[in-house]
C-alpha positions in Angstrom: 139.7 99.9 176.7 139.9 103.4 177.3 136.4 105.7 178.1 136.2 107.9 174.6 136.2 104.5 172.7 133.6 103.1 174.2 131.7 106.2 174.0 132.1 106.4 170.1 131.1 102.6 170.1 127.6 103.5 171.9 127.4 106.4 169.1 127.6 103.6 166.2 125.8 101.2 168.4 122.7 103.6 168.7 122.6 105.0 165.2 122.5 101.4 163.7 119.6 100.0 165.9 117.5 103.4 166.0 118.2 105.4 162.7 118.2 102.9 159.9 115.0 101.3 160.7 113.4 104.4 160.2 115.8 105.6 157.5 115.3 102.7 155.1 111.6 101.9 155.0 111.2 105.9 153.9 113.6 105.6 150.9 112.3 102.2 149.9 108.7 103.9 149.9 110.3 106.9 148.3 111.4 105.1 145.4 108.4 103.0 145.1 106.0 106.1 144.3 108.1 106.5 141.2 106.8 102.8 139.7 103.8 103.2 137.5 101.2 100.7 137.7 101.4 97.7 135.7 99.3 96.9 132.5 95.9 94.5 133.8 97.0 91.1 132.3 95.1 90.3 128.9 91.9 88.2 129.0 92.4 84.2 129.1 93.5 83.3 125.8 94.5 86.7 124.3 97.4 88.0 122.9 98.3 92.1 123.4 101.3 93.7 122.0 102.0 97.2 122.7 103.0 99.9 120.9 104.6 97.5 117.8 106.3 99.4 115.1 104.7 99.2 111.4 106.2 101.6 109.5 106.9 105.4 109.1 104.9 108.5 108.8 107.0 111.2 107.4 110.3 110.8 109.4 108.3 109.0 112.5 107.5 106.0 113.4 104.0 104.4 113.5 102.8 102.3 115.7 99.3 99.9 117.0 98.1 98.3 119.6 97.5 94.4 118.4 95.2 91.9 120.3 94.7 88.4 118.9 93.4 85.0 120.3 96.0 82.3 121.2 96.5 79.7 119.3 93.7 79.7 116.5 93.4 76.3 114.5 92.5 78.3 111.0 94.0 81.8 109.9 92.5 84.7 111.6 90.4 87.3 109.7 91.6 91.2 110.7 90.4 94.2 111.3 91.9 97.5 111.8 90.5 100.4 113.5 91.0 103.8 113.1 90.2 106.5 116.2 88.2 109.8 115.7 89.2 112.9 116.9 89.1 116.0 114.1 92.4 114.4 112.5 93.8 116.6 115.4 93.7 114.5 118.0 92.8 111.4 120.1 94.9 108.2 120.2 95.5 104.9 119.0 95.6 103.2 122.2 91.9 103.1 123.7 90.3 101.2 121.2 88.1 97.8 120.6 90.6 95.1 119.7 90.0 93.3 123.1 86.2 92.5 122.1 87.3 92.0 118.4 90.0 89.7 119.0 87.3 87.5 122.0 85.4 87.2 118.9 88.0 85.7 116.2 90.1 88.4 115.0 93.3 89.6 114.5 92.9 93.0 115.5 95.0 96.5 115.1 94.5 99.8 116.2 96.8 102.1 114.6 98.3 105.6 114.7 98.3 107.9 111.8 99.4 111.5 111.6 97.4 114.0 112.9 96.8 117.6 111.2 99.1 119.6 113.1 101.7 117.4 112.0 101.0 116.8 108.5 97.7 117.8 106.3 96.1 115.4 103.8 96.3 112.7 102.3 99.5 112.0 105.3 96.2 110.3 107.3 94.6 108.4 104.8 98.7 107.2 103.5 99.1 106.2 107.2 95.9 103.9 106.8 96.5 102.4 104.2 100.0 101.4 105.4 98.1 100.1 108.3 96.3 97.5 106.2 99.6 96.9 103.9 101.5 95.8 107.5 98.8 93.6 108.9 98.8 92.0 104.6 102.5 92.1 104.7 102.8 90.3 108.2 99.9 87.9 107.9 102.0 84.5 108.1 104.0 85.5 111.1 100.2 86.4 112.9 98.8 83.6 111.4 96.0 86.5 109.6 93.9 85.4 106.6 95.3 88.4 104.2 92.3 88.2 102.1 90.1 89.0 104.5 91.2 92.4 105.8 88.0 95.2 107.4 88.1 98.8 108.6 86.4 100.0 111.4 86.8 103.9 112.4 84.2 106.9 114.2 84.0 110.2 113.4 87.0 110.9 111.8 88.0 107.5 111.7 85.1 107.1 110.1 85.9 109.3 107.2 89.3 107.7 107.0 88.0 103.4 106.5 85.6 105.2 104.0 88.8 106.4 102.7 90.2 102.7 102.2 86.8 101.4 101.3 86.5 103.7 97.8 90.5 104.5 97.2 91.9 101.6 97.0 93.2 102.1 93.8 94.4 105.5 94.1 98.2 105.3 94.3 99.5 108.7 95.3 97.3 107.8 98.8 99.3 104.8 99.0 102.4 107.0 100.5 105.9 105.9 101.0 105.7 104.5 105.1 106.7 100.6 103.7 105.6 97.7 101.9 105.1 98.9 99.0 104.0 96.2 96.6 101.3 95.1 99.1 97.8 95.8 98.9 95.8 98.1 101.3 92.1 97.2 100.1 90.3 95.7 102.6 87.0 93.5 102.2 84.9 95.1 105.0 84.1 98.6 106.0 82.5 100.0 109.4 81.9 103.8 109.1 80.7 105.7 112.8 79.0 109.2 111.6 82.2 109.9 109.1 81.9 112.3 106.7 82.1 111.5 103.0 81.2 115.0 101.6 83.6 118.2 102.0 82.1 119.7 99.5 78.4 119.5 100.4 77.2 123.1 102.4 75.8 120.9 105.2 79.2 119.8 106.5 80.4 123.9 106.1 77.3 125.2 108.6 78.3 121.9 111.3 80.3 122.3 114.1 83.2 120.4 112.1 84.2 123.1 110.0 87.4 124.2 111.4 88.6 120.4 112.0 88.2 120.1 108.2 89.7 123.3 107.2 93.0 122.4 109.5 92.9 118.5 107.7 93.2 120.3 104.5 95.5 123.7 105.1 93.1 126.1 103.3 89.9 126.8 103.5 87.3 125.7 101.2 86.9 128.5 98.5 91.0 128.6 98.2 91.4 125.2 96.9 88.1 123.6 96.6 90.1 120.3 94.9 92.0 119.4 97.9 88.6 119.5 99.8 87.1 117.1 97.2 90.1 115.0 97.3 89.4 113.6 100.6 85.5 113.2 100.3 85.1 109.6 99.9 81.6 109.9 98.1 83.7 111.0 94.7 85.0 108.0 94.9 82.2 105.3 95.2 82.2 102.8 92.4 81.2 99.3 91.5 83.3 96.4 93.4 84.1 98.9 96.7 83.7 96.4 99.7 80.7 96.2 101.5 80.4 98.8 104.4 78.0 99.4 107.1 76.7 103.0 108.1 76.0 103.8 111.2 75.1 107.3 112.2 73.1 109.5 114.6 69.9 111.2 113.7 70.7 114.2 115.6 74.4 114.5 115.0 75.1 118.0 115.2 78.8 117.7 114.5 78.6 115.4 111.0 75.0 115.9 110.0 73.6 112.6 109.1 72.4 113.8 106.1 76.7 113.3 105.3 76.2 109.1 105.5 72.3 109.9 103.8 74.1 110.8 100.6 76.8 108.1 100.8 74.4 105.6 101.3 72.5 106.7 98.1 75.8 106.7 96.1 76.4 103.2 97.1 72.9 102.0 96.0 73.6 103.8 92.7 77.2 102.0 92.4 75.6 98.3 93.5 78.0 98.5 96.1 76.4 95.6 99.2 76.1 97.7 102.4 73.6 98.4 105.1 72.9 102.2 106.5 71.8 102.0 110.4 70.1 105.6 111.8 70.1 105.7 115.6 67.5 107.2 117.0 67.7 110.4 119.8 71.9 110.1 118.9 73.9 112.8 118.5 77.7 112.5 117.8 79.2 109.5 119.2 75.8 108.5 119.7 74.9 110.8 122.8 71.3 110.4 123.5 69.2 114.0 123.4 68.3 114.7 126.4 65.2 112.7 128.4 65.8 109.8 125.6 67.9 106.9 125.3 68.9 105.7 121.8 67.3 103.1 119.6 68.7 100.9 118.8 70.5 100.2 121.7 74.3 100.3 122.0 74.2 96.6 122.9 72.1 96.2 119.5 74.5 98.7 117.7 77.6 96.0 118.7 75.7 93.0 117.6 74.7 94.3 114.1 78.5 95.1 113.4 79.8 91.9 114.8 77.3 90.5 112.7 78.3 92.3 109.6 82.0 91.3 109.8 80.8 87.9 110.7 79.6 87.8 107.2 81.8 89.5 105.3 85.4 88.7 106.8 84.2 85.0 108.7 82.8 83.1 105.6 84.8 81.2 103.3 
């Protein structure tokens, strides 16, 4: 065997034992950077489906985030939730349909349009497709469909306010799917939402442009559209019960917004209970030096206790 051969064979011979070693561990690392973490596995005995498909918005798909318990022995009440945000943002993804379904529900958190995409009624025609999905699909998720709630903050808020007093409007019903289902529900949860776009405390708040881009025009160009989405026009005998829960020092939706729903709910006979937190601002922040009473603990139980009675019983 001649000298350059063997040379060339202690070349290859090298390279193999002292190049790969260090070679491969830095591309496998390489391409590992690229994985993102995975999703934290559900709690024991919860279902979570991601991102599931339940209609369209305009030309888009919708979609929610669904958490239920495994394996439940009677049809599961629902409840859908509805994020804040101005109608111009936040998302449908952070949400509390883990505690909800831990506590015996079938629960959806869904995406509707926001302003910049389309201006009202596209959110409150998104909602109610919501509910008409969860109605339409209750035997696959084993959902009682008479016993449907709403819970939303903020703007979310204003938009299950929306479902609790229009159910019967049609032209809100929109064209997103099932259309020969109904979107009332039988339980409403309203966080600081306003029901009032008309009233000239909502005009001096800190919402004002987040209203004027929901509606395209401000309010002395069209003051109809503006009164078209204010759920308090609505209110009537035979809405759903609702809960109200809102901050006494809310400086972006004044309180006095759920004051004056909660009177025209009295007025209609409509069942419903109005809960002022104490030192809260929006969301409720406590002021500064205070904490908020009641409690956000306390806040919890009094709305797992108002679904409990409205969506739970027989």
């Amino acid at each position: 065997m001649n000298m350059p051969f063997l040379k060339l064979l202690g070349y290859l011979i090298a390279f193999l034992t002292l190049e790969l070693p260090v070679f491969i561990p830095a591309l496998i690392t390489a391409h590992a950077t690229n994985f993102a973490p995975a999703d934290p596995p559900p709690p024991e005995g919860i279902v979570v489906l991601h991102d599931v498909v339940i209609g369209k918005g305009g030309n888009h798909d919708l979609h929610a985030e669904i958490a239920y318990p495994k394996n439940a022995v009677t049809p599961l009440p629902a409840i859908v939730f509805i994020h804040g945000g101005g109608w111009i943002s936040g998302s449908y993804k952070p949400s509390p349909i883990l505690h909800l379904a831990q506590t015996g529900y079938f629960a959806a958190s869904i995406e509707y349009r926001l302003s910049n995409v389309a201006k009202w009624p596209a959110q409150i025609q998104d909602c109610k497709l919501g509910v008409r999905w969860v109605r339409a699909n209750a035997a696959q998720y084993h959902v009682d469909p008479n016993h449907i709630g709403a819970w939303g903050s903020s703007a979310g808020g204003h938009l299950v306010a929306c479902l609790g007093t229009m159910a019967d409007v049609k032209e809100y019903e929109g064209e997103g799917g099932f259309p020969s289902v109904s979107s009332a529900v039988q339980a409403v949860v309203d966080y600081y939402g306003p029901t009032d776009f008309t009233s000239p405390d909502i005009h001096t708040s800190q919402a004002t442009g987040d209203i004027q881009r929901l509606f395209g025009v401000p309010l002395e160009q069209n003051l109809n559209i503006w009164k078209s989405g204010s759920p308090l026009a609505y209110v009537k005998a035979g809405d759903p019960p609702m809960l109200l829960v809102h901050g006494d020092s809310d400086s972006l939706v004044p309180l006095a917004q759920s004051t004056a729903f909660d009177e025209a709910l009295t007025k209609a006979g409509v069942p419903h209970q109005f809960l002022i937190v104490k030192n809260a601002g929006h969301s409720f922040t406590p002021n500064p030096g205070t904490t908020i009473d009641p409690s956000s603990t306390d806040i919890q139980k009094a709305v797992d206790a108002f679904f409990a009675k409205y969506l739970k019983t027989p």
